[in-house]
C-alpha positions in Angstrom: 0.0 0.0 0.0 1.4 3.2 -0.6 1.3 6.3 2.5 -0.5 9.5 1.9 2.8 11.4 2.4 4.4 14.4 1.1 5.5 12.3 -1.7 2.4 11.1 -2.8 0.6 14.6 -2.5 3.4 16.1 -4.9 3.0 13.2 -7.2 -1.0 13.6 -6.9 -1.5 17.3 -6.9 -5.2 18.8 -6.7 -6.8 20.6 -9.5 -5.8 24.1 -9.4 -8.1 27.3 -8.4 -7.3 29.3 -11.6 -8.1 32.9 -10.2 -10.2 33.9 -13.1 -12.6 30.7 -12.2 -16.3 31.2 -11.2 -18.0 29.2 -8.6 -19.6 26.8 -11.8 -16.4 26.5 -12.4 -15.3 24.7 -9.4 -18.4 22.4 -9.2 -21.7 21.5 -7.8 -22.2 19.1 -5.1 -26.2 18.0 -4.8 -25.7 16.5 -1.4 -28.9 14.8 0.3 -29.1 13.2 3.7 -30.9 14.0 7.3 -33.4 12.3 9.2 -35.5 13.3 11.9 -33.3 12.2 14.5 -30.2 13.8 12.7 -31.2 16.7 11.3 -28.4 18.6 11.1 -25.5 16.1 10.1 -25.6 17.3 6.2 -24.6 21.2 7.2 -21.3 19.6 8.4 -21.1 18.2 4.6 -22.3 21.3 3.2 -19.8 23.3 5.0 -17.1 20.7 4.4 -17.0 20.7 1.2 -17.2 24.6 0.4 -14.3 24.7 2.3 -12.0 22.6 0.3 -12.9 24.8 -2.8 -16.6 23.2 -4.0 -18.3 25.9 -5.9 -22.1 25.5 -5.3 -23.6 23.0 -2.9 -27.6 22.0 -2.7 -28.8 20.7 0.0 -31.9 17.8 0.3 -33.4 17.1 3.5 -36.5 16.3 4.8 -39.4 18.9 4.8 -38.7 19.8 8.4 -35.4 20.4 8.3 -35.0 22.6 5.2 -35.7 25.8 6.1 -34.1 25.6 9.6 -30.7 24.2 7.9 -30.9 26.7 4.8 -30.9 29.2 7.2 -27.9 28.2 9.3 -25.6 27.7 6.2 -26.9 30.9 3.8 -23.9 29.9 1.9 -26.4 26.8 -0.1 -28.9 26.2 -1.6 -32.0 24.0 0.4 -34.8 21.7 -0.9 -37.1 20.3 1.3 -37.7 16.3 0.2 -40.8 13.9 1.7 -40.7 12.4 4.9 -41.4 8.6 5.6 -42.8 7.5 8.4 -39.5 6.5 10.1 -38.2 10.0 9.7 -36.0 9.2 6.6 -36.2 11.0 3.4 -39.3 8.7 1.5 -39.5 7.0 -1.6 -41.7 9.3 -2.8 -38.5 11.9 -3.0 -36.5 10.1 -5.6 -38.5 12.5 -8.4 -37.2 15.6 -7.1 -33.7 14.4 -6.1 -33.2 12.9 -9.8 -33.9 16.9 -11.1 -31.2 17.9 -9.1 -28.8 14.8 -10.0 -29.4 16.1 -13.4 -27.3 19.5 -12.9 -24.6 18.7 -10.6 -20.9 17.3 -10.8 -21.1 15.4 -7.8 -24.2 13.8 -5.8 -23.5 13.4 -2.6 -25.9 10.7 -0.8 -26.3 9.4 3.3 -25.0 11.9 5.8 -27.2 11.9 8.8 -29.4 9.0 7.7 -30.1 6.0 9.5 -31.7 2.2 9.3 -32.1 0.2 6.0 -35.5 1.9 4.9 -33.6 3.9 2.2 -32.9 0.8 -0.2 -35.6 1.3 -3.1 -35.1 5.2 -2.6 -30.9 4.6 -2.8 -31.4 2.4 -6.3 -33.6 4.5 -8.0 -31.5 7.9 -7.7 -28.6 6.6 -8.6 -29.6 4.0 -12.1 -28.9 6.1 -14.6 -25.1 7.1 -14.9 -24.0 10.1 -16.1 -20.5 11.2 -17.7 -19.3 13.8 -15.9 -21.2 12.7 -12.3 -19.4 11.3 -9.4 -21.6 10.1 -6.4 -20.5 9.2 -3.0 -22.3 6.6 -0.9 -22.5 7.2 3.0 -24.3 5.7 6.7 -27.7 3.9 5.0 -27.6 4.6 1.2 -23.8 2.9 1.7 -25.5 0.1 4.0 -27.7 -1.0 1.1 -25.4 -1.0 -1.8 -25.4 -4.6 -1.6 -27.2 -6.2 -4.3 -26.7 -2.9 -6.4 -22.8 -4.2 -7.8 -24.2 -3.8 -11.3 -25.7 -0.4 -10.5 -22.6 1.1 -9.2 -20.3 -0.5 -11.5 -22.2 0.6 -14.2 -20.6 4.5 -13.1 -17.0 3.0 -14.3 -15.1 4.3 -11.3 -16.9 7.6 -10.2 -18.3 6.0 -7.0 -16.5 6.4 -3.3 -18.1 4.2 -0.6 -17.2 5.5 3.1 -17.7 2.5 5.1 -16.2 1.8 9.0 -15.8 -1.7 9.4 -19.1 -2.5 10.6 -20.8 -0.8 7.6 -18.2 -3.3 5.3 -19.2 -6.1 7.7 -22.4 -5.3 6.7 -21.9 -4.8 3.1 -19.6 -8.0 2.9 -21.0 -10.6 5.2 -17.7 -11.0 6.9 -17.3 -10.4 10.7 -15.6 -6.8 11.6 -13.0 -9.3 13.3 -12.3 -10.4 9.6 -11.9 -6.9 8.8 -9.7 -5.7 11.4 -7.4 -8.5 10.7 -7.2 -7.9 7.0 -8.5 -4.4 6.4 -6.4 -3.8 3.3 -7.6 -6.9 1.9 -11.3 -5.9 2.7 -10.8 -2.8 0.9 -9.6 -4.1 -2.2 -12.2 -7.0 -2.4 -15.0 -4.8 -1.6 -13.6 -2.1 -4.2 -13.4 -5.3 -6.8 -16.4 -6.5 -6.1 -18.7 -2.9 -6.3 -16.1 -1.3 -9.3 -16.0 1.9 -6.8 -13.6 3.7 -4.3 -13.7 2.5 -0.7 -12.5 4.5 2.2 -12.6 2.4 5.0 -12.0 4.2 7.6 -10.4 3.4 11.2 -7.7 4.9 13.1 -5.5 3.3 10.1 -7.5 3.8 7.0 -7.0 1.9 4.0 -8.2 3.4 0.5 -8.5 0.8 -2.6 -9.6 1.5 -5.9 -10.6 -1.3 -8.4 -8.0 -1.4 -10.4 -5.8 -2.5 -7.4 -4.4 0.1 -6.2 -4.5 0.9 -2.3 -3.3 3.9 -0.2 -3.1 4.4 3.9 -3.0 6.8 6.2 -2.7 6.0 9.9 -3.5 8.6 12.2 -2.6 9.9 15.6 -5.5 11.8 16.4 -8.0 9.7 18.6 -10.2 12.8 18.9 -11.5 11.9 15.5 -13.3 9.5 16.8 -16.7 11.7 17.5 -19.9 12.3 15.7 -19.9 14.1 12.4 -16.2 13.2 12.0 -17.5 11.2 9.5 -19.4 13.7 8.1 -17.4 16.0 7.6 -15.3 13.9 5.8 -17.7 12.6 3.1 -18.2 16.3 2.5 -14.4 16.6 2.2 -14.2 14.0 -0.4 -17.0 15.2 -2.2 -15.5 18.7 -2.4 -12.6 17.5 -4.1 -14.7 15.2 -6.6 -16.1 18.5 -7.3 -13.2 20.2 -7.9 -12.9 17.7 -10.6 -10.3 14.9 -8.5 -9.9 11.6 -10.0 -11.5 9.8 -7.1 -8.6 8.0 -6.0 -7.0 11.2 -5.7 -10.3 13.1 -3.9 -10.2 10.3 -1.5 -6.5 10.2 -0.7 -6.4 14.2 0.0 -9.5 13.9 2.0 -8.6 11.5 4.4 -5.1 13.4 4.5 -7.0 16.6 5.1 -9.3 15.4 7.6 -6.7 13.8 9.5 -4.3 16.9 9.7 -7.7 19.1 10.5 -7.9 16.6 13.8 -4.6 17.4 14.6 -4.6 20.9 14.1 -7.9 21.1 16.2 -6.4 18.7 18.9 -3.4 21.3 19.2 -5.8 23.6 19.8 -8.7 22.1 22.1 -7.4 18.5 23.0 -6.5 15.6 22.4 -10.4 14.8 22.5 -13.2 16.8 23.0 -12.8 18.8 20.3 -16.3 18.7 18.1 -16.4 17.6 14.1 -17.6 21.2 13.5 -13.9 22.0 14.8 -12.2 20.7 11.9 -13.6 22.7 9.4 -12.2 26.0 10.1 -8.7 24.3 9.2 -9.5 23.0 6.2 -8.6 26.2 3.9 -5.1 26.8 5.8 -4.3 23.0 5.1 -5.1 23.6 1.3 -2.6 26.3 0.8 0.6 24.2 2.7 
């Protein structure tokens, strides 16, 4: 596996931010996700991934936490989607989240939902690939990709699945004791097996793509280990994506980037304590270095 050092940064370098470019230019992110019980996970993502350099980001949540969420982050754009009875967005949303699919870079699918009741609303939104569209998969959505290999194959590459290694457990059928003992082989079989990027994510997180390759970044920062960590991540990643990444490459900086971010805010707060919402503030200085 190769580290995401200096070395590999140099030798993987980010699109640039030409200074004449206009917020179209540097993407947009359709990023859906909340729940009742959650509401708020997806303005982590929002904010996430303006801060690495997105462009435009629209947000889908349920009905009930639109306006409330458009409000706190007047930076985006809000749509308010149906509710099912479990709190999740509903089936019934997949119309109006397949408009919005339609005119973005990157769809961004999962933060801050929960349970497995998202599985028909998950395959419909994302059938029909698009050249030009990268999605990323994340909490429920990412819990029932399986039985939709062919689906996300089908995108040639331009999926990233964020799963821990209960979420791959899940996905797989192996135990997360299987996992933990072979991560970077669980990576690369569940990249093989989905034809997408997987980030899965631990204290030593191992990135595979399907062509074989594999990256790792170990981290010192047990802080990270709090909710919306994760959220802010996916939103990191999709950022990049939207910057117009390789997705190898968007998930490699990202986990670099939210990794230094937990050390930069651990410097500052502690080694834990410090909230997800902490990291994001460091993201922009991190970009520059």
């Amino acid at each position: 596996m190769t580290p995401i050092d200096l070395a590999w940064r140099k030798a993987n370098p980010l699109p640039s931010a030409d200074e004449g470019a206009d917020k179209n230019s540097r993407g947009r992110i359709f990023a859906a996700g909340g729940s009742r019980t959650v509401p708020a996970a997806l303005q982590l993502t929002a904010e996430a991934a303006l801060r690495v350099g997105a462009g435009k980001v629209r947000m889908g949540t349920i009905e009930a936490a639109a306006i409330p969420i458009g409000i706190a982050m007047p930076e985006c754009g809000v749509i308010g989607l149906p509710e099912g009875e479990d709190g999740e967005i509903g089936t019934a949303a997949a119309a109006a989240m397949m408009e919005q699919i339609e005119t973005c870079q990157v769809f961004l699918f999962g933060p801050g939902m929960g349970g497995r009741s998202v599985a028909d609303l998950t395959r419909n939104v994302i059938r029909r690939p698009r050249e030009g569209l990268s999605i990323l998969l994340d909490a429920a959505p990412l819990a029932c990709a399986a039985g939709l290999e062919d689906i996300i194959a089908a995108h040639e590459g331009r999926v990233v699945l964020t799963p821990h290694h209960g979420e791959l457990a899940y996905l797989t059928g192996r135990s997360e004791e299987e996992i933990a003992a072979e991560p970077e082989k669980a990576a690369r079989d569940a990249a093989s097996r989905f034809g997408a990027v997987v980030v899965l994510k631990h204290a030593r997180t191992v990135i595979a793509a399907p062509d074989g390759q594999a990256l790792v970044h170990d981290s010192d920062t047990p802080g990270l280990a709090t909710g919306g960590s994760g959220d802010v991540l996916s939103g990191v990643i999709g950022g990049l994506l939207a910057r117009g990444a390789p997705p190898l490459v968007a998930a490699g900086w990202g986990v670099w980037l939210h990794g230094a971010a937990g050390r930069a805010a651990a410097e500052q707060v502690g080694p834990i304590g410090f909230l997800a919402r902490d990291l994001l503030r460091h993201l922009p200085r991190l970009l520059a270095v």
